[in-house]
C-alpha positions as CSV (number, residue, x, y, z in Angstrom):
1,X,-31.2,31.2,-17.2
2,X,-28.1,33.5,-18.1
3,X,-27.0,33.7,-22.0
4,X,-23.8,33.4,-23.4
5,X,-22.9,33.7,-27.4
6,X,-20.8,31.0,-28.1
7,X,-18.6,34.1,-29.9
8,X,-17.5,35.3,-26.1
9,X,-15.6,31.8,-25.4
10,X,-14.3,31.7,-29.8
11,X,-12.7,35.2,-28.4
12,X,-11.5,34.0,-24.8
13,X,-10.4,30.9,-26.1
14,X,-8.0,32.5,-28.6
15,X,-6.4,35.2,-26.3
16,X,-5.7,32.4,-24.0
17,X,-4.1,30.2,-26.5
18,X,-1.8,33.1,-26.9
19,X,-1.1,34.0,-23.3
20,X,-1.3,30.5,-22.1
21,X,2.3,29.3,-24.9
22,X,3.9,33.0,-23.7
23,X,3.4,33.2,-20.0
24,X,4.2,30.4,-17.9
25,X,2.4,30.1,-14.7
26,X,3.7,31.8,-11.5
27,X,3.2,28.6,-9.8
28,X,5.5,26.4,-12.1
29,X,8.0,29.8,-12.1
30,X,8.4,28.9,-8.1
31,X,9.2,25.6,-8.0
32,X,11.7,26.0,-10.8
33,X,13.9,28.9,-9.1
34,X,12.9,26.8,-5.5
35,X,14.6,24.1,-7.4
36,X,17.6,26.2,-9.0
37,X,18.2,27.9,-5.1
38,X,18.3,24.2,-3.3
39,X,20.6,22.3,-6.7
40,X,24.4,21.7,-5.6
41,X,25.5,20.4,-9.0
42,X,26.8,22.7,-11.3
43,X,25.2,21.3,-14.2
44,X,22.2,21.0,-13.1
45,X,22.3,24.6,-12.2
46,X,23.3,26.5,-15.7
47,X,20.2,24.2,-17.1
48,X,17.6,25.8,-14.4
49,X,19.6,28.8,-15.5
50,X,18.6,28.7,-18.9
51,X,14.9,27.5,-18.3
52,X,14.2,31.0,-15.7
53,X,16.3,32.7,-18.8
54,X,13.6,31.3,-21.5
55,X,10.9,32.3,-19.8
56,X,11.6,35.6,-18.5
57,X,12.3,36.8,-22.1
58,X,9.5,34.6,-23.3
59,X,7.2,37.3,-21.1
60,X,9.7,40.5,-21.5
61,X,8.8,39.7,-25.6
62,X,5.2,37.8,-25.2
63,X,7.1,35.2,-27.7
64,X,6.3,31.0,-27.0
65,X,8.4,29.9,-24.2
66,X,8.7,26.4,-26.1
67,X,8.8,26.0,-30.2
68,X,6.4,22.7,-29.8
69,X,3.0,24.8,-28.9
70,X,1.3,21.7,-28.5
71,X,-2.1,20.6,-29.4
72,X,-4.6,22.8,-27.6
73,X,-6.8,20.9,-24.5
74,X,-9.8,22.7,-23.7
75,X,-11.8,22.5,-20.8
76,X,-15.1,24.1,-20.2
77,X,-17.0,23.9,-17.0
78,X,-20.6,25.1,-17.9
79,X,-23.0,25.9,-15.0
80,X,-26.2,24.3,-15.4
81,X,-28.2,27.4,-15.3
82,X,-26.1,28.9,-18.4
83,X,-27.7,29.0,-21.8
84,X,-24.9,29.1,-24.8
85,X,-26.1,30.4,-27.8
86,X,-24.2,29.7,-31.3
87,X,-22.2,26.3,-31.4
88,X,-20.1,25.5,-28.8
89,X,-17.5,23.5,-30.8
90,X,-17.1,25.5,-33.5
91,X,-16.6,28.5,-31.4
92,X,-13.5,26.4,-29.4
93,X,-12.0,25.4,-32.7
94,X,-12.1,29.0,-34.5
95,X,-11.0,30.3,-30.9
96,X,-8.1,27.8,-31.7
97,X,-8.0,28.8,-35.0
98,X,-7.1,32.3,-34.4
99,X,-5.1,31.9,-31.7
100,X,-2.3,29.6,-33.2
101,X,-2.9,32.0,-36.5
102,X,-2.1,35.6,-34.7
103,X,0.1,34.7,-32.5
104,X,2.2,32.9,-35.0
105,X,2.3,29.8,-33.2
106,X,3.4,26.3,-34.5
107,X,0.8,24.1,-35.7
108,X,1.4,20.3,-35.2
109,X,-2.3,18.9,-35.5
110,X,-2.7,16.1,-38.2
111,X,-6.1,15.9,-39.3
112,X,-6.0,11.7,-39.6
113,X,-3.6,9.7,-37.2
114,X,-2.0,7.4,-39.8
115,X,-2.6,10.0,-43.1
116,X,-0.5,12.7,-41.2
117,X,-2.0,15.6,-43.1
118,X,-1.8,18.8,-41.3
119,X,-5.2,20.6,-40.9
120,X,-2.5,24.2,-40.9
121,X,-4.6,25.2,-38.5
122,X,-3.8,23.3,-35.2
123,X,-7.4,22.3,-34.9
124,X,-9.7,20.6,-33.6
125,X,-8.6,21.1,-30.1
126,X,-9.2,18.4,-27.4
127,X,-12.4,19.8,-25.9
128,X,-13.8,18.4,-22.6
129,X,-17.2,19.5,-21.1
130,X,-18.1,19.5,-17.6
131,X,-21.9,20.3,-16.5
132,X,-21.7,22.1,-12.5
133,X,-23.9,24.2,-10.8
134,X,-24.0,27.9,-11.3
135,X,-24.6,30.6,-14.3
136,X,-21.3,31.0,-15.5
137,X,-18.5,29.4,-17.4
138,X,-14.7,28.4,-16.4
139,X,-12.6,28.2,-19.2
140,X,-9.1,26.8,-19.0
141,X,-6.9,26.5,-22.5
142,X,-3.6,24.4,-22.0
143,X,-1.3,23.7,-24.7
144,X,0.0,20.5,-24.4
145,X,3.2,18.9,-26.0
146,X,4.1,15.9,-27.0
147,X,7.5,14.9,-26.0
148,X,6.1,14.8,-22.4
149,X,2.7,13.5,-23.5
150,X,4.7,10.7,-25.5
151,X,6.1,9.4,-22.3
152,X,2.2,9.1,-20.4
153,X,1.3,5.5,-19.6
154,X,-1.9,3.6,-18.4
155,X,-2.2,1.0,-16.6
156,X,-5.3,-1.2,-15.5
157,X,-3.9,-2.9,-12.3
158,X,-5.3,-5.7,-10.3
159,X,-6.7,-4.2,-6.8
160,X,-4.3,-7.0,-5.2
161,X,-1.2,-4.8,-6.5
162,X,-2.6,-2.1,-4.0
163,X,-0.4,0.8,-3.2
164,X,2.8,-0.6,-4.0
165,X,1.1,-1.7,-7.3
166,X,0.6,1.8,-7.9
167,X,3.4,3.5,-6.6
168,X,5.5,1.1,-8.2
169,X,4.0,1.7,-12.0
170,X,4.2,5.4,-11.3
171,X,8.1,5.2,-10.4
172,X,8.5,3.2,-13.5
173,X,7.1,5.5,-16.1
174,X,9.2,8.4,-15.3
175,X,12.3,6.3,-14.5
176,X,11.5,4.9,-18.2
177,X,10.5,9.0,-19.7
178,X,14.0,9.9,-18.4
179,X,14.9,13.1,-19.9
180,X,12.8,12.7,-23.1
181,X,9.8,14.9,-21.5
182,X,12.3,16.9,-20.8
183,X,12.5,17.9,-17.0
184,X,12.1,19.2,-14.3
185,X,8.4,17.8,-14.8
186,X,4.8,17.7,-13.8
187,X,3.6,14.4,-12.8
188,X,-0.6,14.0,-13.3
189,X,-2.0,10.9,-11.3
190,X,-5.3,9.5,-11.6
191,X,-6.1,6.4,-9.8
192,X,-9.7,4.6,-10.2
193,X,-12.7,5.1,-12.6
194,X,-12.4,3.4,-15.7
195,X,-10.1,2.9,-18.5
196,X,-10.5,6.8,-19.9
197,X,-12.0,8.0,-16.5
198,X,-8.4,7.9,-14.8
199,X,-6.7,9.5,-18.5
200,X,-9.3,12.2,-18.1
201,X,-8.0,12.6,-14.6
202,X,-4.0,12.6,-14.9
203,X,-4.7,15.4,-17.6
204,X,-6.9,17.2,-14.9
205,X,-4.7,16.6,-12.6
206,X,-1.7,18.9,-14.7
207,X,-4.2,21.8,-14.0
208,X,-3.9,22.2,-10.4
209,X,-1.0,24.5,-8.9
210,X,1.8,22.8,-8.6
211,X,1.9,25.0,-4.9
212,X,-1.4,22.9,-3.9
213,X,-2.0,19.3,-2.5
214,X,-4.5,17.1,-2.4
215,X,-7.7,18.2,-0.2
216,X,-7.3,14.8,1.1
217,X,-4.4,14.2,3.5
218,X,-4.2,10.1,2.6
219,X,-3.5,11.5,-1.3
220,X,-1.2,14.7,-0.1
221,X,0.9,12.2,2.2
222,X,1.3,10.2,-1.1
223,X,1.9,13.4,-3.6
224,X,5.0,14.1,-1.2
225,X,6.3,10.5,-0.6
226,X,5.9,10.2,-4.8
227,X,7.2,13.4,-5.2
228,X,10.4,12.7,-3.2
229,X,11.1,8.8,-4.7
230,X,11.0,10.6,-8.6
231,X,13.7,13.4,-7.0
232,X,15.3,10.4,-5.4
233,X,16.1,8.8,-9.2
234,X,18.7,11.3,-10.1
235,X,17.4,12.3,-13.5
236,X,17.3,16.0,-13.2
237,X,17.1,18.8,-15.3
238,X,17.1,17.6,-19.2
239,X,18.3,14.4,-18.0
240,X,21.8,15.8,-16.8
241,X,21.5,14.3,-13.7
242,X,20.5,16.8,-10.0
243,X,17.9,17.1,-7.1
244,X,15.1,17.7,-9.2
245,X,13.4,15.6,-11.8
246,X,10.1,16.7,-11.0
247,X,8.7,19.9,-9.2
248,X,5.2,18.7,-8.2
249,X,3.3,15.0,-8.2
250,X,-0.7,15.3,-8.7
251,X,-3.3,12.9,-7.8
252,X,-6.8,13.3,-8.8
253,X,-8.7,10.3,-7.8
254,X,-12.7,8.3,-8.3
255,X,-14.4,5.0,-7.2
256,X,-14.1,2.4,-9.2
257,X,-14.9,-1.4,-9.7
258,X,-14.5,-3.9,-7.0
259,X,-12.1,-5.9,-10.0
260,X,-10.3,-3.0,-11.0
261,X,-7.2,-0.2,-10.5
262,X,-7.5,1.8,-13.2
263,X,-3.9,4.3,-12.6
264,X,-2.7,6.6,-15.4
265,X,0.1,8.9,-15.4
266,X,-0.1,11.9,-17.6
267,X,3.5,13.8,-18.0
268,X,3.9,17.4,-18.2
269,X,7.4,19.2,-19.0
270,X,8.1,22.2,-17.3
271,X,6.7,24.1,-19.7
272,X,3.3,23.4,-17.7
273,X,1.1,25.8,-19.6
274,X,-2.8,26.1,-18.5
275,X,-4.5,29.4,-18.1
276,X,-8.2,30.3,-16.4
277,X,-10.7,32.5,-17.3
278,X,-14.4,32.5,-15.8
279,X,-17.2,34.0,-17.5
């Protein structure tokens, strides 16, 4: 059985909650200037312009690339044969806590949904455990905003509406978003489970590089088909109309009920911000 003090994720968790809001992911930075190279229209172009601009000087000056810092998603994946020693949730929320404090980042947490009082701290993050085999711990902090996550829907379908069904409700949630999550974006899928199983998925699903399909070729073939129908809309960049209106589709999928199809679509701008650490 390996130790580790809850103070070693408190410390990882609030260097990553710095890096994650400063440095975009190299993966989301390719499929942006892929997207700025293959764009005819000249609107479409100065606004992929200005997003590679934001960025780059969001790294040059390790400054936010977006003012909305989001409230902070924390995933842990704990190895079975790991032993943490302090409390786990207080050590993600002072993690938070610091974080959002020294790196002078925005903090939009309310402490009651209809009060609206600000806890000023941007805590308690969204925290979500995972028990795997192994002695260590994979950590992954991404700061999630919510004029994308506004524009998420659910959708508990009947397994008659099949494919279509599915395809269909997916089309129809980002035609509805339109610019408000303000593309290019990140589509998360997740089909089956139950209610908050296929949520828990679509946010899971925002994690994977946007350079990497589905492991299985039935859910690849429908990333790409999905993938080219949203392009197909016209939205484009900040709604101005162009090619691209989203630069990756990802489907995380589970087994479900024999009456149900569970399919929720969790919306990422493309200021898709998630960074790993394992310890």
């Amino acid at each position: 059985m390996r130790e580790i003090s809850a103070d070693v994720i408190r410390d990882r968790v609030a260097e990553l909650a710095i890096e994650a809001n400063c440095r975009l992911p190299r993966d989301v930075k390719n499929r942006i200037e892929e997207a700025r190279e293959e764009e005819p229209r000249a609107v479409a172009q100065g606004i992929l312009d200005k997003i590679i601009e934001n960025y780059r000087i969001a790294d040059r000056d390790f400054v936010p690339i977006c003012q909305d810092t989001g409230v902070c998603c924390v995933f842990l994946k704990v190895g079975q044969d790991v032993h943490i020693t302090g409390d786990i949730r207080e050590a993600v929320d002072e993690g938070v806590r610091r974080g959002y404090s020294e790196g002078y980042l925005r903090k939009s947490v309310v402490k009651d949904p209809l009060r609206r009082v600000n806890t000023g701290d941007n805590t308690p993050a969204m925290l979500y455990t995972e028990i795997v085999p192994g002695d260590k711990i994979e950590l992954t902090v991404a700061p999630k905003g919510f004029g994308s996550e506004n524009m998420s829907r659910l959708a508990m379908l009947k397994p008659s509406d099949g494919i279509e069904g599915v395809k269909a409700f997916i089309l129809k949630t980002v035609e509805e978003a339109g610019p408000n999550p303000c593309p290019p974006i990140i589509v998360g899928v997740g089909i089956g489970g139950t209610f908050d199983k296929a949520a828990y998925m679509a946010k899971k699903a925002l994690m994977r590089s946007a350079d990497e399909r589905s492991a299985d070729p039935f859910y690849a073939d429908l990333e790409a088909e999905l993938l080219e129908k949203i392009n197909s809309l016209g939205i484009g960049p900040q709604g101005f109309g162009g090619r691209t209106t989203a630069l990756a589709v990802n489907i995380e999928w589970y087994p479900t009920h024999i009456a149900g199809l569970p399919v929720a679509v969790n919306i990422n701008c493309h200021v898709t911000r998630h960074k790993t650490v394992v310890i």
